[in-house]
C-alpha positions as CSV (number, residue, x, y, z in Angstrom):
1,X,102.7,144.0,196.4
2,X,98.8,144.4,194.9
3,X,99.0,146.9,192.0
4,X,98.0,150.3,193.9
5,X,94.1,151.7,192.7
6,X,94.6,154.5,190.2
7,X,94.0,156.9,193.0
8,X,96.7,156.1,194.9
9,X,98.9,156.6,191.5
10,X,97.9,160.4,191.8
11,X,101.7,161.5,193.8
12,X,103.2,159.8,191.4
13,X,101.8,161.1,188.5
14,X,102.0,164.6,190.4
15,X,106.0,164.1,191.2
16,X,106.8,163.0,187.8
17,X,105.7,166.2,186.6
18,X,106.8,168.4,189.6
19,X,110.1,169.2,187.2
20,X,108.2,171.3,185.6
21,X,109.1,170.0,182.0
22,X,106.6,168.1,179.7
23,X,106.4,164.6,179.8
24,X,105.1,161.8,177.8
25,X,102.9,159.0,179.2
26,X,105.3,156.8,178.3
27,X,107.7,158.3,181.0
28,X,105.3,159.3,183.5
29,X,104.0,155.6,183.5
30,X,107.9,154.4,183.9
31,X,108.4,156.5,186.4
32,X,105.3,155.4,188.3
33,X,106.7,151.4,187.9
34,X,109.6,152.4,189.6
35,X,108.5,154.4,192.1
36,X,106.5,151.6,193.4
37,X,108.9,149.0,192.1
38,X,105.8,146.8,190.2
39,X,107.4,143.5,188.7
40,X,106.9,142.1,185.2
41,X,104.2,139.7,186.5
42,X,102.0,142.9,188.0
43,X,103.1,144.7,184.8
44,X,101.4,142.0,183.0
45,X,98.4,141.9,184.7
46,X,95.5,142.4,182.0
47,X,92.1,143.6,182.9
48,X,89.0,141.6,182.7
49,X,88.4,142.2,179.3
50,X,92.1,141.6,178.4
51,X,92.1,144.9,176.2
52,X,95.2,145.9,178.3
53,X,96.9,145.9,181.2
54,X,95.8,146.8,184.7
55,X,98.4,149.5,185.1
56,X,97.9,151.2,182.2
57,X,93.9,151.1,182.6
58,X,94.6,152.5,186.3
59,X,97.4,154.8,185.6
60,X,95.1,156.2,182.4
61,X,92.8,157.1,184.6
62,X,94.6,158.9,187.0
63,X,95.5,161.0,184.6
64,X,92.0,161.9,183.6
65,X,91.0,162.6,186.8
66,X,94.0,165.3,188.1
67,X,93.0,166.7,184.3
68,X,89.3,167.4,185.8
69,X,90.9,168.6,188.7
70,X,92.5,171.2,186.4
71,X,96.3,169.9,188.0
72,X,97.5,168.8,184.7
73,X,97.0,169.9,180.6
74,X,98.2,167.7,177.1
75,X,99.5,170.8,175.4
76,X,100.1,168.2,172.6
77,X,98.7,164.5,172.1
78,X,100.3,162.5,175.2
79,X,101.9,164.5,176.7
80,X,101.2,166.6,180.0
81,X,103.1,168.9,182.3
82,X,101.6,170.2,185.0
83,X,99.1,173.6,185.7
84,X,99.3,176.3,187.3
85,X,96.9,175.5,189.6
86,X,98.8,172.4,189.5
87,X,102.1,174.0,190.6
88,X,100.5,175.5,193.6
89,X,99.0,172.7,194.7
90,X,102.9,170.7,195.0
91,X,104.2,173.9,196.0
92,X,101.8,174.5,199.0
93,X,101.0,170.5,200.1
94,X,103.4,168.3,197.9
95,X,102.6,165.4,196.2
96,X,101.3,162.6,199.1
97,X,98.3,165.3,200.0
98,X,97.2,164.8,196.2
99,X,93.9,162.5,197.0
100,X,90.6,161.5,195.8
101,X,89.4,163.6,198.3
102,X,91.7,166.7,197.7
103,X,90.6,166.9,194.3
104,X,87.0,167.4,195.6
105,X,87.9,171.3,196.0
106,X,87.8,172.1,192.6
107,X,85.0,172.6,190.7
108,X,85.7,170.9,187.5
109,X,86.7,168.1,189.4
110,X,82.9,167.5,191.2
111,X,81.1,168.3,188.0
112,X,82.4,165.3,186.2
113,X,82.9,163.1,189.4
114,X,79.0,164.0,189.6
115,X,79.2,164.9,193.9
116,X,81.3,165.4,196.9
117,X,84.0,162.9,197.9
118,X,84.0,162.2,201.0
119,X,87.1,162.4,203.1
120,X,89.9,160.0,203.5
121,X,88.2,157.5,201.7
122,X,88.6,155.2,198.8
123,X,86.5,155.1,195.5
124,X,85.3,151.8,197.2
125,X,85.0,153.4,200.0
126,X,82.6,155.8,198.8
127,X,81.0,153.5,196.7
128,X,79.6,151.5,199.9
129,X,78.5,154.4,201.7
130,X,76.0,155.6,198.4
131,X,74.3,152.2,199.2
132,X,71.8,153.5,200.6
133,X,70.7,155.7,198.0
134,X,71.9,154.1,194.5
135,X,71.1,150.5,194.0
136,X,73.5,148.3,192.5
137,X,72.1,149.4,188.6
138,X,72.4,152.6,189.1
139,X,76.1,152.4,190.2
140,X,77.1,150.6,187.2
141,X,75.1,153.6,185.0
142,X,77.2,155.8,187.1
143,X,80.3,154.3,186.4
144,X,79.9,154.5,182.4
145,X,78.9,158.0,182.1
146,X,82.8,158.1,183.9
147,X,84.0,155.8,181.5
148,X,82.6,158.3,178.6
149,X,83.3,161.1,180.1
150,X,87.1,159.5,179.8
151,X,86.6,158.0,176.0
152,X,85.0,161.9,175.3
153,X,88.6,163.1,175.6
154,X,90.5,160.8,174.1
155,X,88.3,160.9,171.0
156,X,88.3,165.1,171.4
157,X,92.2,164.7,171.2
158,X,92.2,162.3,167.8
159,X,89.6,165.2,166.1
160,X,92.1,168.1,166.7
161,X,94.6,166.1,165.0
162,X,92.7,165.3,161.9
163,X,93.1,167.2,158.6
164,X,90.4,169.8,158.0
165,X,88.7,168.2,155.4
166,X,89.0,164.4,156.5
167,X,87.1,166.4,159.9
168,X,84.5,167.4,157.1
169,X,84.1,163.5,156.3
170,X,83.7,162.5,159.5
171,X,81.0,165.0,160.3
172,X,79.3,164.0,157.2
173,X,79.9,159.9,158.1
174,X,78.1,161.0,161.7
175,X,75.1,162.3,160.0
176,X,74.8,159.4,157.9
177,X,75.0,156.5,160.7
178,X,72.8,158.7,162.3
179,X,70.0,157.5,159.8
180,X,70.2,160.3,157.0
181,X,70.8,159.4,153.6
182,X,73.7,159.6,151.4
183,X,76.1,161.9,152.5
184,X,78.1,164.0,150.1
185,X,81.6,166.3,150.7
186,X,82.1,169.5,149.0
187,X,85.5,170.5,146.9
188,X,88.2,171.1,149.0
189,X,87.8,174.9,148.3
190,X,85.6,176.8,146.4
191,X,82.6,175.3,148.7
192,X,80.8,179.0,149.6
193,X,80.8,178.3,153.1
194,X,79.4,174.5,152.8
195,X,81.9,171.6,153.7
196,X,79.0,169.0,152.8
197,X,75.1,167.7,152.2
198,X,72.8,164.7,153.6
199,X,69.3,163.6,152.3
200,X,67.2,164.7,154.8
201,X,65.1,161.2,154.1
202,X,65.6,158.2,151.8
203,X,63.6,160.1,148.8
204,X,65.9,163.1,148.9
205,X,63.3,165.6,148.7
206,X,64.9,167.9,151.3
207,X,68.9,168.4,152.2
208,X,70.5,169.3,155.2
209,X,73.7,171.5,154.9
210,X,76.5,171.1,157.1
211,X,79.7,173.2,158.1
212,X,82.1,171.5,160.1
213,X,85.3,173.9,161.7
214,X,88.3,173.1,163.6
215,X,88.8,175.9,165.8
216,X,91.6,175.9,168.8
217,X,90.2,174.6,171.9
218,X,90.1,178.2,173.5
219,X,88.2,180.0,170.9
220,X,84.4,180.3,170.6
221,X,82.3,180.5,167.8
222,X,80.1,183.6,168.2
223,X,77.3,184.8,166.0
224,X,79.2,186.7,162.5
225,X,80.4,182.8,161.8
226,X,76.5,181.6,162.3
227,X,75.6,184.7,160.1
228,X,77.6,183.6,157.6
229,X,76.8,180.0,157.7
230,X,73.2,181.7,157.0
231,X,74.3,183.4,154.2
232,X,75.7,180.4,152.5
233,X,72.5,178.2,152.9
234,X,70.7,180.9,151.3
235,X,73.0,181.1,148.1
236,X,71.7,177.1,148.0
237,X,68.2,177.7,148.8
238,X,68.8,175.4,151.7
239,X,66.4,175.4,154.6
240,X,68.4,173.0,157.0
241,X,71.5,173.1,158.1
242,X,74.3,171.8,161.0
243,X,76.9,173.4,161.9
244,X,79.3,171.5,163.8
245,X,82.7,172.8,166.0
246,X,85.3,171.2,168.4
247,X,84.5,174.0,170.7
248,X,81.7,176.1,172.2
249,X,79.6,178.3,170.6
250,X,78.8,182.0,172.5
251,X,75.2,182.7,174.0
252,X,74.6,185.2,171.1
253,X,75.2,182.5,168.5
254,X,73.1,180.4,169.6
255,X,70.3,182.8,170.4
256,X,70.6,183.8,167.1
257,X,70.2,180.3,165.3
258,X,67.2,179.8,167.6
259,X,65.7,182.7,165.9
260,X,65.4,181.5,162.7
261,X,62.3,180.6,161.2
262,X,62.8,180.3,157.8
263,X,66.0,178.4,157.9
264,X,66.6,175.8,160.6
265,X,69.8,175.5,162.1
266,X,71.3,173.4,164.6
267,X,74.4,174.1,166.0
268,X,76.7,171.0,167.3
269,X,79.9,171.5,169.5
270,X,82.6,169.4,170.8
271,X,81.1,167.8,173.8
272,X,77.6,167.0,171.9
273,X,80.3,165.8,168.4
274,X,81.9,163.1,171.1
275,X,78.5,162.2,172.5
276,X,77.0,161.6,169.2
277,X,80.1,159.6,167.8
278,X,79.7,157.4,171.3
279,X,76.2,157.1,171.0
280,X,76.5,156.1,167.4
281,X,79.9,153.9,167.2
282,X,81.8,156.2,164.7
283,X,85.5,156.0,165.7
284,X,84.9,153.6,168.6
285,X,84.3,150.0,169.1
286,X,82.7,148.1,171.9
287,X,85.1,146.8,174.1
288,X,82.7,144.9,176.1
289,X,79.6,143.6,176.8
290,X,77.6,143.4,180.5
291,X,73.9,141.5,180.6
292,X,71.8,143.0,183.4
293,X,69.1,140.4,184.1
294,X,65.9,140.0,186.0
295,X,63.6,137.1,187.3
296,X,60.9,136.2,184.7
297,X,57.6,136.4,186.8
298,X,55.8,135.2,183.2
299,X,57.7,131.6,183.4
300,X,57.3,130.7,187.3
301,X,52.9,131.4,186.4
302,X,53.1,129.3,183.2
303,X,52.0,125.5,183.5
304,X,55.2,123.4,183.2
């Protein structure tokens, strides 16, 4: 049989996890093989860009997508068990009603997928009926805000692993492929409040003071932390600063940072951390390369 299309992985996934217990991806993805009794030649299938297989690539992605559905959670680096919401959702269809298109009730779910699926159809499916409105360029564009959306997460995942202070490093290695100058780290304690410096330009007439915090991903930082941020970039005489978090900061927070007029501060969570690392290739490397090209008009008008 063709390997299935990752959607189509979804009751699987779902019924691996239907126990109740917490599973690794390891044994959800065994459990998947069996269920649709793949053989070693399909489970040696590599992708075009031969980075890995095609069942891994698919099955990894169903698992992103029930995780924007809200059906599934990684309480701990890969391994998942299944929501609440998720629960309710066996309990009251079971696992076959799990589609693309059942996922389109959840909110989370059509914010990243970016609109409505339509019913009882494919991705493919759906893909050929946006003809009419996306051309063929802005279906690939489409497709790799997905793709970062799903290396976003993974990379959100390594961070909350990381030691504080090698997190302090990276923050400061971000700033400085961003184009700053030399970036420095502060003591491991004893730092007043700073975790590290950049030259503002090449000169280093001016610093730019950063704080970088792991928080847990439900907290959020709200305005005393900002305050005291403040306060330590005034014990420097700094006028600059970043402070960077793996989670969200409150409304009041950042109200209060875009207040300031004598000290500038920008304030960086976890979705706009990810971004930047994309953006800038810190902690990821490009897997591949597509050319998009166009007729030259200029040759066809030049004498030959």
């Amino acid at each position: 049989m063709a390997i299935p299309k990752f959607d189509e992985f979804f009751p699987a996934f779902m019924q691996c996890l239907s126990d109740g217990e917490v599973h690794t991806m390891k044994e959800i993805k065994e459990f998947c093989v069996q269920q649709f009794s793949l053989t070693d030649a399909e489970l040696r299938e590599l992708t075009p860009s031969g980075s890995t297989t095609r069942v891994s690539d698919r099955i990894g992605w169903t698992r992103m997508y029930l995780k924007k559905a809200g059906l599934i959670i990684s309480p701990v680096r890969s391994q998942y068990q299944l929501t609440e919401e998720g629960k309710n959702a066996v309990a009251q269809y079971g696992t076959e009603k799990i589609t693309l298109s059942f996922l389109n009730q959840y909110n989370s779910f059509r914010a990243f997928y970016g609109h409505d699926v339509p019913s009882k159809k494919s991705v493919q499916d759906t893909l050929s009926t946006e003809n009419a409105t996306q051309d063929p360029k802005e279906k690939i564009e489409s497709a790799i805000e997905q793709i970062h959306s799903t290396l976003a997460e993974d990379l959100m995942q390594q961070i909350m692993e990381m030691e504080s202070y090698d997190f302090e490093k990276l923050v400061v290695l971000l700033l400085k492929k961003m184009g700053y100058g030399e970036p420095t780290t502060t003591k491991k304690s004893g730092d007043e409040g700073i975790d590290g410096f950049v030259k503002a330009d090449k000169f280093g007439f001016d610093s730019i003071y950063v704080q970088a915090k792991q928080w847990k991903p439900e907290s959020i930082v709200g305005r005393p932390e900002v305050q005291k941020f403040l306060g330590a970039m005034a014990e420097q005489g700094a006028s600059k600063g970043v402070f960077i978090a793996i989670v969200r900061f409150f409304k009041g927070a950042i109200e209060f940072a875009e207040r300031q007029l004598q000290q500038k501060i920008v304030l960086v969570d976890g979705e706009k951390l990810t971004k930047l690392m994309i953006e800038y290739n810190l902690g990821v490397t490009v897997e591949k390369t597509y050319e998009v090209k166009r007729i030259d008009l200029d040759f066809f008008h030049e004498d030959f």
